[in-house]
BAFI-139198 format. One record per residue (C-alpha): residue number from 0; residue in one letter; x, y, z. Coordinates in steps of 0.25 Angstrom, whole numbers. Layout:
REM BAFI-139198
NUM:A:X:Y:Z
...
END
This chain:
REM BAFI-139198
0:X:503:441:12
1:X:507:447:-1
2:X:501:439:-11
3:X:507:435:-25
4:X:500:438:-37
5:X:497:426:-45
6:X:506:423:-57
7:X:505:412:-68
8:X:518:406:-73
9:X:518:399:-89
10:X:520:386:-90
11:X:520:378:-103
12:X:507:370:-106
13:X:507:355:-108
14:X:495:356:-118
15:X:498:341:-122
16:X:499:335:-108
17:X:490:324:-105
18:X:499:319:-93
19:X:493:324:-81
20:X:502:333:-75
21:X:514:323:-79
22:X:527:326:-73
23:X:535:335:-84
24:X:526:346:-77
25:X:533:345:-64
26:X:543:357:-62
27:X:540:364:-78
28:X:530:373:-82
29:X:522:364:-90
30:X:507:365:-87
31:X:494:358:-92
32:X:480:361:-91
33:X:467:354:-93
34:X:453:360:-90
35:X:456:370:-81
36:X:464:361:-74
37:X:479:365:-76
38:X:494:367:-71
39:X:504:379:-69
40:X:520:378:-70
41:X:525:370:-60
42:X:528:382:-49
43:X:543:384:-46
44:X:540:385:-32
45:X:533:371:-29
46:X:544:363:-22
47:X:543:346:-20
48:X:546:340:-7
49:X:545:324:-3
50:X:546:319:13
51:X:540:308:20
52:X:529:317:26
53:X:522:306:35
54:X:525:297:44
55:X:524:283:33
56:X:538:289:28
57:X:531:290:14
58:X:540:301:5
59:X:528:313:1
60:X:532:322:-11
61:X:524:338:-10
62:X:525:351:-17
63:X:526:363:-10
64:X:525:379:-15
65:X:528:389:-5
66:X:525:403:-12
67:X:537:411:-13
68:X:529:421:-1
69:X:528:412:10
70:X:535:418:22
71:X:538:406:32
72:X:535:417:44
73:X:521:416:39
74:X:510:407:41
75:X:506:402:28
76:X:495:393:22
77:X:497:379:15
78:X:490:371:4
79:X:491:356:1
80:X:487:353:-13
81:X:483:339:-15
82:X:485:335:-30
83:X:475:326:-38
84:X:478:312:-42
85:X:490:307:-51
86:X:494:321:-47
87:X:506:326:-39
88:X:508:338:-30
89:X:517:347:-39
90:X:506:342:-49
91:X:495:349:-40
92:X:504:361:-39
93:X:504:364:-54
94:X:490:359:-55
95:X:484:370:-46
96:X:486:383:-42
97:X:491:384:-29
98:X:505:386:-32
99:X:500:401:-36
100:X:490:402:-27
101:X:501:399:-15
102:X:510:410:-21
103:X:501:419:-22
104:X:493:420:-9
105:X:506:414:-2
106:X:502:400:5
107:X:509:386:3
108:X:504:374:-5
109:X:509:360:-2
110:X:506:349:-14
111:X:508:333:-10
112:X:509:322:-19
113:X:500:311:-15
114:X:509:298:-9
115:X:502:287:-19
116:X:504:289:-34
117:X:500:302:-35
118:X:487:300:-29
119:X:482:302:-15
120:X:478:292:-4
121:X:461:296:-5
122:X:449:288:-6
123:X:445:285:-20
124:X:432:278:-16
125:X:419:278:-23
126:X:410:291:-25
127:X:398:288:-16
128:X:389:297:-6
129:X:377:288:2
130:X:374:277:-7
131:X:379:282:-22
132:X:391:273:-24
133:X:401:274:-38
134:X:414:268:-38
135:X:424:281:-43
136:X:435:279:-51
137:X:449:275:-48
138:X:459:285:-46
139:X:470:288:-54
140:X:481:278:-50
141:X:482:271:-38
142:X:475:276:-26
143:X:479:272:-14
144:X:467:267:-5
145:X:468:278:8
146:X:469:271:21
147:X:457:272:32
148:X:464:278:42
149:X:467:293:36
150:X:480:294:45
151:X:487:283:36
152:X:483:291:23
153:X:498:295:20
154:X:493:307:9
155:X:484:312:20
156:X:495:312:31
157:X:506:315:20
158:X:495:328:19
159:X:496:332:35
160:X:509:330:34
161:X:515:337:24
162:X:506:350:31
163:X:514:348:43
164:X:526:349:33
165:X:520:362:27
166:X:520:366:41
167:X:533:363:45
168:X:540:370:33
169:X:531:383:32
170:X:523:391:39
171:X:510:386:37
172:X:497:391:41
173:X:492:381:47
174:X:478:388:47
175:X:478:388:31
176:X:483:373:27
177:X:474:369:15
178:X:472:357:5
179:X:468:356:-6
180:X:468:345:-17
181:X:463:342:-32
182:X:456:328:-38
183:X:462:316:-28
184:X:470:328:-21
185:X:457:334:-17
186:X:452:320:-10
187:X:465:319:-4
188:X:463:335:1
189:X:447:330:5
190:X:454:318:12
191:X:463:328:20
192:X:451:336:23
193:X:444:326:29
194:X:453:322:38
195:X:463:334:42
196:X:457:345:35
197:X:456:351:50
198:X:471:354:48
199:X:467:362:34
200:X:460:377:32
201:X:454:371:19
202:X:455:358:8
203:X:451:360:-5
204:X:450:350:-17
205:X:448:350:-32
206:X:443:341:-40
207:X:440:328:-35
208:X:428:327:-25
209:X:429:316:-11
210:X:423:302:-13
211:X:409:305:-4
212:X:412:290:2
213:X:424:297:10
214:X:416:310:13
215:X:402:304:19
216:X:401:290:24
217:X:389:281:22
218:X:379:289:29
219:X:382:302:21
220:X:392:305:36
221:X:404:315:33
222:X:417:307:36
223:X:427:316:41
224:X:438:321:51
225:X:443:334:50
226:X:432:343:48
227:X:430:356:42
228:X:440:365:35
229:X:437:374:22
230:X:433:364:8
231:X:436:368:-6
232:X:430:360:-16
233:X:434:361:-31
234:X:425:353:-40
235:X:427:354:-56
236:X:414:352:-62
237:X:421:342:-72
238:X:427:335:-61
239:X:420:321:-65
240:X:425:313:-52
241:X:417:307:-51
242:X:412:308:-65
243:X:399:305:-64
244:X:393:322:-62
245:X:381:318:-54
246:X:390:310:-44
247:X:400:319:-45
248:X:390:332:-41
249:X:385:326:-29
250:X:401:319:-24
251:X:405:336:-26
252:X:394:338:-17
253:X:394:330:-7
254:X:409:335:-7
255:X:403:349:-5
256:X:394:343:6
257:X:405:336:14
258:X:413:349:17
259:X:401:356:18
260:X:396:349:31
261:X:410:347:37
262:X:412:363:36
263:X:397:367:40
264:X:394:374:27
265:X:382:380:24
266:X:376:372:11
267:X:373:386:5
268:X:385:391:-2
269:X:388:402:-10
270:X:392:401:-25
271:X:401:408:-35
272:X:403:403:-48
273:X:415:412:-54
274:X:416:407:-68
275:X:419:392:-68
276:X:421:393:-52
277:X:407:387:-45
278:X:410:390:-31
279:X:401:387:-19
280:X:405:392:-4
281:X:401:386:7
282:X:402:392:21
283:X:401:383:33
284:X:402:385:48
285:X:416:378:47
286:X:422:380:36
287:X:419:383:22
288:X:416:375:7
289:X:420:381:-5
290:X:416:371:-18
291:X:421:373:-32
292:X:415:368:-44
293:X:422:372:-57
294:X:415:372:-70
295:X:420:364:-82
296:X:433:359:-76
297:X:438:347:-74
298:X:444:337:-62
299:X:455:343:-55
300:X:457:358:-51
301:X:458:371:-60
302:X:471:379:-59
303:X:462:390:-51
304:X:457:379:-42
305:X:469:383:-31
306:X:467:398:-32
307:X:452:396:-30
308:X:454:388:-17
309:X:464:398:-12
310:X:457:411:-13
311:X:443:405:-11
312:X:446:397:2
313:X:459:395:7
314:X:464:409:8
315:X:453:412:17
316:X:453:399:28
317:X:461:394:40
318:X:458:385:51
319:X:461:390:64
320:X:468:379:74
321:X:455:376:81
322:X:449:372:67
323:X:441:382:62
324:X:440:388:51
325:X:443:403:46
326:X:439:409:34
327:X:446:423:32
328:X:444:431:18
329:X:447:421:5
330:X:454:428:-6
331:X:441:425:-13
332:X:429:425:-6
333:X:420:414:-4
334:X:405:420:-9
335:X:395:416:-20
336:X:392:424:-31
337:X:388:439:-28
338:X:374:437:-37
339:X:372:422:-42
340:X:359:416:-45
341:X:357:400:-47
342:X:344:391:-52
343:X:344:377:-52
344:X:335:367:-61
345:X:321:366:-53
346:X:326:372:-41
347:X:317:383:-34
348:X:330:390:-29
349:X:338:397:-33
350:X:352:404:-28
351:X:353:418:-27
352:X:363:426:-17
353:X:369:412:-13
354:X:357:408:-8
355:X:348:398:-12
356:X:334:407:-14
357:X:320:403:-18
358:X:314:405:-31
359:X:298:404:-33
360:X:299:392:-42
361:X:310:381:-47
362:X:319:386:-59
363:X:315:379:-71
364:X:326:371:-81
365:X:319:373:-96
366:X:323:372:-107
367:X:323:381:-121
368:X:317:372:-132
369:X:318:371:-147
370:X:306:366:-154
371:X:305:373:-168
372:X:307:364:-179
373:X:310:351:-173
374:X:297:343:-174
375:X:292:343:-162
376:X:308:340:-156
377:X:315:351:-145
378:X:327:357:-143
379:X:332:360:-131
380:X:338:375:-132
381:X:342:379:-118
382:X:340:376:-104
383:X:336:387:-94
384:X:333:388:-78
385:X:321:396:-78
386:X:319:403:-64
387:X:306:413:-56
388:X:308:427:-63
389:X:303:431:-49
390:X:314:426:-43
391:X:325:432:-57
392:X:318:445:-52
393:X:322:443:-35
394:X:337:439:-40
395:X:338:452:-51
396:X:329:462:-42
397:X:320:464:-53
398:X:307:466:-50
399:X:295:454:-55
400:X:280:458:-58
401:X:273:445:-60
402:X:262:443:-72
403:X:249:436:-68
404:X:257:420:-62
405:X:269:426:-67
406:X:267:422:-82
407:X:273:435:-85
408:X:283:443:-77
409:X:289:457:-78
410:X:301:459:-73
411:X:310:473:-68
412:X:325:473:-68
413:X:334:481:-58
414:X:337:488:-72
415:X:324:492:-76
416:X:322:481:-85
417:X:307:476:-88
418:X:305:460:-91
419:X:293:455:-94
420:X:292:437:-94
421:X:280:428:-98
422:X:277:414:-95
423:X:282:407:-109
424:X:289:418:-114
425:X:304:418:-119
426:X:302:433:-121
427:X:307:443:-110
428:X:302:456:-113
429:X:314:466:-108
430:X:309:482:-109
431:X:301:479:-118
432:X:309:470:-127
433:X:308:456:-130
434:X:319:446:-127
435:X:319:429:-128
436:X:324:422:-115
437:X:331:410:-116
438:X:318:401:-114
439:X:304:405:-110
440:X:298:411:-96
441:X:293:399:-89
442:X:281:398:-79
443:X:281:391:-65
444:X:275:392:-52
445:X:268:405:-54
446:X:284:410:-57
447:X:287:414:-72
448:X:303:410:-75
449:X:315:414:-84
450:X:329:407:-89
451:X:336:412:-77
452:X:349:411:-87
453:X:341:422:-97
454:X:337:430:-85
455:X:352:430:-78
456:X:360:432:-92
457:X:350:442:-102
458:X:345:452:-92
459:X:357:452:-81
460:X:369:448:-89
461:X:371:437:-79
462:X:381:425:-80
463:X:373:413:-80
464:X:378:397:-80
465:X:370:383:-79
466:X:377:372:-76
467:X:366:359:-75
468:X:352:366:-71
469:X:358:377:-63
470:X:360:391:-69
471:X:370:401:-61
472:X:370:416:-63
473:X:380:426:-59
474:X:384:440:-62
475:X:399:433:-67
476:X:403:424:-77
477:X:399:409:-69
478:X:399:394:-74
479:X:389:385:-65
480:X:399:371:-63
481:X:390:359:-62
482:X:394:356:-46
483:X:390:370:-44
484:X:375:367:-51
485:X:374:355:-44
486:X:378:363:-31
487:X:368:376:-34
488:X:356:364:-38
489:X:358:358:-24
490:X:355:373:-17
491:X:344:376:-24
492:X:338:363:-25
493:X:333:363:-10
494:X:335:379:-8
495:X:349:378:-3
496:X:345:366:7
497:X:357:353:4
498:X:350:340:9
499:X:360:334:4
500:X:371:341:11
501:X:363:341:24
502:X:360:326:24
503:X:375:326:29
504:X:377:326:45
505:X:381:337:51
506:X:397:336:52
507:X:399:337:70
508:X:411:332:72
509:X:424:329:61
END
């Protein structure tokens, strides 16, 4: 397939818009932004249809865009996107980017309008897992309550049906049909999964997280009936459902867990953090997690959010008619960071080479102090994770000649470079010249320890983020997202060993 290249049409910004998405948009080439977050032109191929899709007689209205390559004597793949709530389908189709994404790499993308009030029959329950139980907020508008029997769920079966409709009309794929869905969109896509995903190659979703009361039943049990297929899960760091960050970390990662088990992942990922961008890829024996934590954005999904999904993961699945799962080349590929290093707060691990590794003693959090002139008072003037030299030397190939219990320690770079450390010291000593750290060396355990951030940064030229008592270096421009720390801080914690996530039963049978 000869693919399109991607082309940005103008449109004419709504700077004063404070109506979210209202309908003057619909059809003109207004767009609005927020946070990331934000709209293109309203695409001149993007076509409206309504027709009683199930069998209830109730009228469904959905958005198609059929690229202007699609050749109905070739098979070709389909997207449904599911749009958040008080949304509507053309409104996730400016909202998003898989409009340009279908013209370029040529597949189909479906967008429905939910049946009630712009707002899709999902549970909006309480935020719990085991015994923790917190009443969440309403949802925006009136949610209708989903019935128990998943069959008379008219969205979910609206859903199937209008597949079958993309079936009957085009030449679909029906080895690469995907979902994908933001904030109530992406409950509405989790629901799906759940319960038909054994009809799709991959579900995706941004945004807002599952309730852990539908996902796990009293005894910590996985409820579901479709199995495994390929997950993508898009969580912006300032996502605040549910608001609370401590709550909201561990409902993200019992998300991550869920999927995890179902497809048989192995709880070791590999992780890539490319600028904002905190990825984590998990590879399981039947199908595969790719989670996505996106520093310093807000609830809902980033313009780029579609294009991530497609080249990362989508392009390179399919589920073969006896329900497995293929994975053929991405148009990105799905690996950690060529050379990355991590320490946590406390933690004697530490990850190197996408593995969680052992140092001789736990990183140290310590802090830079201001005492001078303030009568006996303190200033705190930086914060630091302070790690085994001996270990800086394993990761950097340098070789470490220990003094006497390592109160003083000489180091050789690669480059020829001499270092000399002392126990107490903020001076380096580099070929001879003197040079202040960012706090002094530390003693532990028979181990003498640096700022790793000084380490990483002054003597290698490193990128190096912290994000809540972790610190990532890379050899590229990187920013550690808080679900990311949190995820990083659970690896190194046990060295790489999950109890949580293995307290969940094994997944036999769906």
């Amino acid at each position: 397939m000869n693919e399109k290249k991607i082309l940005l049409h103008p449109g004419t910004p709504d700077d004063d818009n404070r109506d979210y998405l209202p309908e003057r948009i619909k059809g003109s080439d207004i767009v609005v932004n927020e946070n990331g977050n934000n709209s293109q032109p309203y695409p001149e191929r993007l076509k409206e249809f309504s027709e009683a899709l199930t069998s209830d007689g109730k009228v469904d209205v959905w958005y198609e865009y059929v690229p202007s390559s699609y050749d109905a004597a070739k098979k070709t793949p389909l997207v449904v996107s599911m749009h958040g709530g008080l949304m509507t389908g053309w409104g996730q189709a400016i909202y998003t980017s898989w409009t340009i994404m279908a013209e370029k790499h040529g597949f189909i993308v479906a967008f429905p309008n939910a049946s009630s009030k712009r707002v899709w029959c999902v549970e909006w329950g309480r935020w719990r897992f085991d015994d923790g139980k917190k009443e969440n907020e309403e949802a925006p508008g009136e949610v209708p309550p989903p019935p128990a029997d998943i069959r008379e769920n008219h969205d979910v079966q609206m859903a199937l049906a209008l597949i079958e409709k993309m079936k009957q009309k085009y030449n679909i794929d029906e080895e690469r049909i995907f979902m994908q869905g933001m904030s109530m969109g992406d409950l509405m896509t989790s629901q799906f999964a759940r319960n038909y995903g054994n009809i799709l190659a991959g579900a995706a979703g941004s945004g807002c997280a599952t309730f852990l009361s539908v996902l796990f039943d009293e005894d910590g049990r996985i409820k579901n009936k479709a199995g495994h297929l390929d997950i993508w899960q898009s969580r912006p760091e300032l996502n605040d459902i549910p608001p609370n960050k401590s709550e909201a970390l561990n409902v993200n990662k019992y998300n991550r867990y869920y999927w995890m088990r179902i497809n048989g992942c192995d709880p070791i990922p590999q992780i890539s953090i490319v600028g904002e961008d905190n990825f984590a890829f998990y590879k399981g024996s039947k199908a595969d997690v790719t989670y996505l934590d996106i520093k310093n954005r807000d609830h809902g999904q980033t313009f780029d959010d579609a294009a991530l999904i497609w080249n990362y993961m989508f392009s390179g699945v399919r589920r073969k008619a006896d329900g497995t799962i293929v994975h053929t080349e991405s148009n990105i590929p799905r690996k950690g960071d060529k050379f990355a290093i991590a320490f946590a707060k406390d933690c004697a691990y530490a990850w190197f080479k996408n593995k969680v590794v052992p140092m001789k003693t736990k990183a140290v959090y310590w802090q830079k102090l201001k005492y001078h002139g303030l009568n006996g008072g303190q200033i705190v003037r930086g914060e630091y994770i302070c790690v085994p030299l001996s270990f800086l030397c394993e990761v950097f190939d340098a070789e470490y000649k220990p003094g006497e219990n390592a109160l003083t320690v000489t180091v050789t770079l690669k480059d020829g470079r001499t270092l000399q450390f002392a126990r107490g010291s903020i001076g380096c000593v580099i070929n001879d010249a003197l040079r202040s750290m960012y706090c002094e060396a530390l003693h532990r355990d028979g181990e003498l320890l640096v700022s790793a951030e000084w380490f990483c940064r002054y003597l290698f030229g490193l990128h190096v983020s912290y994000c809540d008592e972790v610190i990532y270096a890379t050899d590229h421009f990187c920013v550690l997202s808080a679900n990311m720390a949190d995820l990083i801080k659970d690896l190194l914690r046990d060295g790489g060993m999950l109890p949580d996530y293995e307290k969940i039963p094994e997944i036999e049978s769906c």
